[in-house]
N, C-alpha and C positions, 0 to 999 in steps of 0.2 A: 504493500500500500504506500507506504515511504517513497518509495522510489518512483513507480507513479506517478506521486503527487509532487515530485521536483520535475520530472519530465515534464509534467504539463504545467508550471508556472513558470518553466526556465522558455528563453528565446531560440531555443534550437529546433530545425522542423524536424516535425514527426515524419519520419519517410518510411519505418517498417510497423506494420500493421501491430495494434496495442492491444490484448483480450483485459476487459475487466469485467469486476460482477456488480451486484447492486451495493452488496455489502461493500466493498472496496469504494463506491465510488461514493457510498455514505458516510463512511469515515474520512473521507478525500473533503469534503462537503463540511466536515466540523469543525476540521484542520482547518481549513482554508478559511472559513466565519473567524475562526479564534486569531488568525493572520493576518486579517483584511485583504486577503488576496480571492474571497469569491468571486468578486467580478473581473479577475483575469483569467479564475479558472474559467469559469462560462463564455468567455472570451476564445479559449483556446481551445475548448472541446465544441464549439461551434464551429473554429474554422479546422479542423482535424477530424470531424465526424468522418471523414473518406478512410480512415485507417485506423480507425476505432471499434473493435467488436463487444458486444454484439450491439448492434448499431439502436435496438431498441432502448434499451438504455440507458445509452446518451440520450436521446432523445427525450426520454423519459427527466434524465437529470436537466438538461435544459429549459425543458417545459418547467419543471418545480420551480427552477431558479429563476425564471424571466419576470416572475411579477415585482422579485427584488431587485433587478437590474432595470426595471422602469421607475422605481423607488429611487437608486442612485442617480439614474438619467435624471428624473424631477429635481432630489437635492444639488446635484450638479451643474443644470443648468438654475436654479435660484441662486445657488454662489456663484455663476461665471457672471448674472444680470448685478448683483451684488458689486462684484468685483469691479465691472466695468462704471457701474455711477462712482465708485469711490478714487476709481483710474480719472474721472472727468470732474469730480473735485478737485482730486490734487490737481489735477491739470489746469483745471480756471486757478487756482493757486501759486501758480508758476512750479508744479515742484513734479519732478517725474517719477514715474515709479516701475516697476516692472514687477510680471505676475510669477511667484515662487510655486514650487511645487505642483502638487493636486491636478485640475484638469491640464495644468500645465505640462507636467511630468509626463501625464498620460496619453498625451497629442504626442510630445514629440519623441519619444520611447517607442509606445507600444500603440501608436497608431491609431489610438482609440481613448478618447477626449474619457470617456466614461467605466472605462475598464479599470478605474483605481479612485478609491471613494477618499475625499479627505473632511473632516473634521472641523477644519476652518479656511477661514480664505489670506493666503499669502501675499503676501507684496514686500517688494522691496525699492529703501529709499534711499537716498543720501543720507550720511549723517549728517551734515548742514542743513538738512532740511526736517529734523524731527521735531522741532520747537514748533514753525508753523503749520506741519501736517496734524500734529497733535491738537493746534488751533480749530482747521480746516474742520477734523471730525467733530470735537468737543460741539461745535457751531453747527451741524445737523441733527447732535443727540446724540452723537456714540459716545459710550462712555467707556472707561477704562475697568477693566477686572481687576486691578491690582491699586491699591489705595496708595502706593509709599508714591513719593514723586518720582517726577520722570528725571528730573535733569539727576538723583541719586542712583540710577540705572544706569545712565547712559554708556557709562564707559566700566560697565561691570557685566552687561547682559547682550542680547544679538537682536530683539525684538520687546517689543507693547503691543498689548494685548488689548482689545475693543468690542465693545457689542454694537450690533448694527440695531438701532433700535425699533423698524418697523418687523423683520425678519429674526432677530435675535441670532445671527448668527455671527462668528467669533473672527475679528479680522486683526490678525497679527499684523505690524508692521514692522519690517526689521529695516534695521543701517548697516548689520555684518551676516555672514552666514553663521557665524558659531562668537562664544567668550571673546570681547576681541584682546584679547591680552593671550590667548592660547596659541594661535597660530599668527605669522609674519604677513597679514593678507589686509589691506586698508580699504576702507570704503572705496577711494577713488581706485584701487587695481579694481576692482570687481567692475564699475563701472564703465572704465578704460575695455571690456570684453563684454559689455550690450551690444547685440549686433542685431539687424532684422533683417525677418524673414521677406519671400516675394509679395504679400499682402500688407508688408510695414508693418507687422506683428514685433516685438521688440523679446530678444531670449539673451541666449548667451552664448561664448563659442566655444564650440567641443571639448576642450580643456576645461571651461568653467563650469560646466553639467559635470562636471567628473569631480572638479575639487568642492563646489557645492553637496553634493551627495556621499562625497565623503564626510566632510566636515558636519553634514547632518549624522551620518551616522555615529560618528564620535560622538555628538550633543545628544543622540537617544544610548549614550553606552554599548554600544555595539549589541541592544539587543533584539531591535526589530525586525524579524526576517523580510520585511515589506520591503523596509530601505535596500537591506542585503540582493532584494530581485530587482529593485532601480539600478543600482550599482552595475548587478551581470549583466541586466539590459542594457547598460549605455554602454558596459567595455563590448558587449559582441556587437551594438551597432556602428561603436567608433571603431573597430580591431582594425579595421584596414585603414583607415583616414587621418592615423593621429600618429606624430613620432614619440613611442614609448617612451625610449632611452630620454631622449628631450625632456618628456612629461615626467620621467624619477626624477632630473636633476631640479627640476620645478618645483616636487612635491619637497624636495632638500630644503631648498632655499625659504618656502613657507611652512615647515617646521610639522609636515605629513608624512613624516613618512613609516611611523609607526603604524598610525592610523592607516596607511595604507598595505601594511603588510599585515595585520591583525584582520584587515578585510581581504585581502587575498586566499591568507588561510581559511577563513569560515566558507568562503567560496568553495578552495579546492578541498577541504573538507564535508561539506554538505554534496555539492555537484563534485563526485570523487575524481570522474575521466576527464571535467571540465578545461582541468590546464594541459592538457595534452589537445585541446580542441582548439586554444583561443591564442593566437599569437602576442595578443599584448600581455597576458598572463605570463604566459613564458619568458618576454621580452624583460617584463617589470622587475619579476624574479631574479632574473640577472644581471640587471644594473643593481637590485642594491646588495645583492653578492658583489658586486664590484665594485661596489661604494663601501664594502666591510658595513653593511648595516644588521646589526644582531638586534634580536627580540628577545626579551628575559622567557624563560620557560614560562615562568609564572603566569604572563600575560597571555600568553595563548589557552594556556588552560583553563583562565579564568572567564575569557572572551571565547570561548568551545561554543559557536550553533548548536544550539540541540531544539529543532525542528516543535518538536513536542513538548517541551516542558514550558512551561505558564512562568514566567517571568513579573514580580514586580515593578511598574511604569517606573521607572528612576526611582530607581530605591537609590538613600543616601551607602551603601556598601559601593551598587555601580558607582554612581556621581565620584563617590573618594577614587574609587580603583582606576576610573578613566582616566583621572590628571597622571594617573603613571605609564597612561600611552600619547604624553606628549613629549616632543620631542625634546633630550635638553634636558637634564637634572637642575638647570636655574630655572628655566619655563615650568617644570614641576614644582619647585619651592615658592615661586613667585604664584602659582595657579592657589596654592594652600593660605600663600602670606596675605594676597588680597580679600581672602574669601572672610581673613579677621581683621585684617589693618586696609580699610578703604584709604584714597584718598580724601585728606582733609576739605576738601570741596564738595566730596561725595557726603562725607560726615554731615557737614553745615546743612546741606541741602535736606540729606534724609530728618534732621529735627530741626529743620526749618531755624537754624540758631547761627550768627553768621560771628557770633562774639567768640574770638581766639580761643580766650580764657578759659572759656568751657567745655572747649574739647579735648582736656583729657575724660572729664565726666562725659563724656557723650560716646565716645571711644566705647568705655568702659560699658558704659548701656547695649553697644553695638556688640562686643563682644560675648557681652550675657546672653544677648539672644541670638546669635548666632551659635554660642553652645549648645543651648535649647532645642534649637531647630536642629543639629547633627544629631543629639541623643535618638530623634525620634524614630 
């Protein structure tokens, strides 16, 4: 049933005929609800039904699943209508923004705007432009989900968080892909690599789908296998278009490259024959063999896919264990030193208190509850 069920959410075509039963494709069907990857299965056993036996029961599972993937299509397109008036806000605003993830992901990956359900709706902005975007929303009704102020985040977090207030639905807006103190990557490089598509669709270029989707998976702890099938999806659609070797010393210089061999391994571990399939697999491998880039044992076994086991949303064990897949024993010390000793501007802001004198005692307040929130 395992194996099955990476065959049919992996990008590879099915070209030898596949036997399944009901029962395999019901527990293929729980996996994949508990994954968020239903609607890529039903995706792929639609267009593979030609080599799928016994063909009645795909049929069967298709038909069960379709009133759900009319449920995604609905909430899909209400967040893409969403997305686009808050795209023509900012925009009378002067401040541009570009669409993250979710149908985003899903257009330009796997072909299919609605074969991948998200949760909220992304965007990304300048970081010069988070004071008056946060204006722009506040000034239709959205309001923020997180009480502490914004200008105390800014240079601690990657996004803010909004409800739309006739639809209720949750609009992130980021300035960085991930912590911006974790990796070597500024607002303006991200921006420097918007490019559009032949409709003046605004995305990224090949290399930035890859350090984005990395850098998310870092930020969920390496343990969504959702991300993990974005990731194989964009190396097997970039594997011929992109120069690897190039792309490791890249990942060097912005401070990925653990993160990208933590995600290589859970690949060529979950998808066993995968790196024997995928040239930039292979190619990656050996540049940072040749970069002498070593992974503690530890990390790999603590970052081990394991398809089926139910994982904690960011539990504080992951969040601590992730800072020791950044690259850099100071980047590590410094990820833990901010997380108790903000900057003093960040201080001021978060207790709205702007007098010198009193932040040692406000420190000291910060600190308390930051122990608090770890214990838990």
């Amino acid at each position: 049933m395992k194996s099955l069920f990476l065959k049919l959410i992996g990008p590879a075509p099915i070209k030898e005929p596949v036997h399944v039963t009901r029962d395999a494709l019901s527990e293929i069907r729980k996996l994949a609800e508990r994954r968020g990857l239903l609607m890529l299965l039903h995706k792929r056993l639609t267009e593979n039904i030609a080599v799928i036996e016994p063909k009645e029961e795909v049929e069967r599972f298709i038909e069960e699943t379709r009133p759900l993937r009319y449920v995604t299509i609905a909430r899909s397109i209400r967040q893409e209508n969403v997305g686009k008036e808050i795209l023509r806000l900012l925009g009378r605003a002067g401040i541009p923004a570009v669409v993250l993830k979710g149908n985003s992901i899903a257009r330009n990956l796997y072909g299919d705007p609605y074969c991948r359900s998200s949760s909220d709706i992304d965007l990304l902005i300048r970081r010069s432009d988070v004071i008056p975007a946060d204006a722009a929303l506040r000034g239709i009704g959205c309001l923020r989900d997180d009480p502490l102020p914004l200008m105390f985040w800014l240079n601690r977090v990657h996004h803010a968080v909004y409800v739309y207030p006739d639809t209720r639905d949750l609009i992130e807006i980021h300035w960085d892909f991930g912590i911006p103190s974790y990796f070597r990557l500024a607002s303006d490089d991200i921006w420097a690599e918007v490019v559009f598509d032949a409709s003046g669709n605004p995305g990224f270029s090949m290399e930035m789908d890859v350090i984005q989707l990395l850098i998310h998976h870092h930020m969920h702890a390496f343990r969504e296998l959702k991300i993990l099938v974005d990731i194989l999806w964009a190396l097997h659609k970039y594997d011929s278009r992109m120069d690897w070797n190039a792309f490791a010393g890249r990942l060097r210089k912005l401070g990925l490259l653990k993160t990208a061999m933590i995600t290589l391994a859970q690949i060529n571990s979950v998808w066993k024959d995968i790196g024997g399939e995928m040239d930039c697999i292979k190619t990656l491998g050996q540049a940072f063999r040749y970069m002498r880039c070593g992974l503690p044992g530890y990390l790999l076994s603590y970052f081990r896919m394991e398809i089926e086991r139910e994982y904690c949303f960011q539990s504080n064990g992951d969040k601590f264990m992730s800072r020791f897949a950044l690259d850099g024993a100071a980047t590590v010390c410094l990820s833990f030193l901010k997380s108790f000793f903000p900057m003093p501007d960040d201080i001021k802001a978060l207790y709205r208190d702007r007098r010198g004198w009193a932040l040692p005692f406000n420190y000291s307040r910060f600190i308390t509850w930051r122990l608090t929130e770890w214990r838990k």
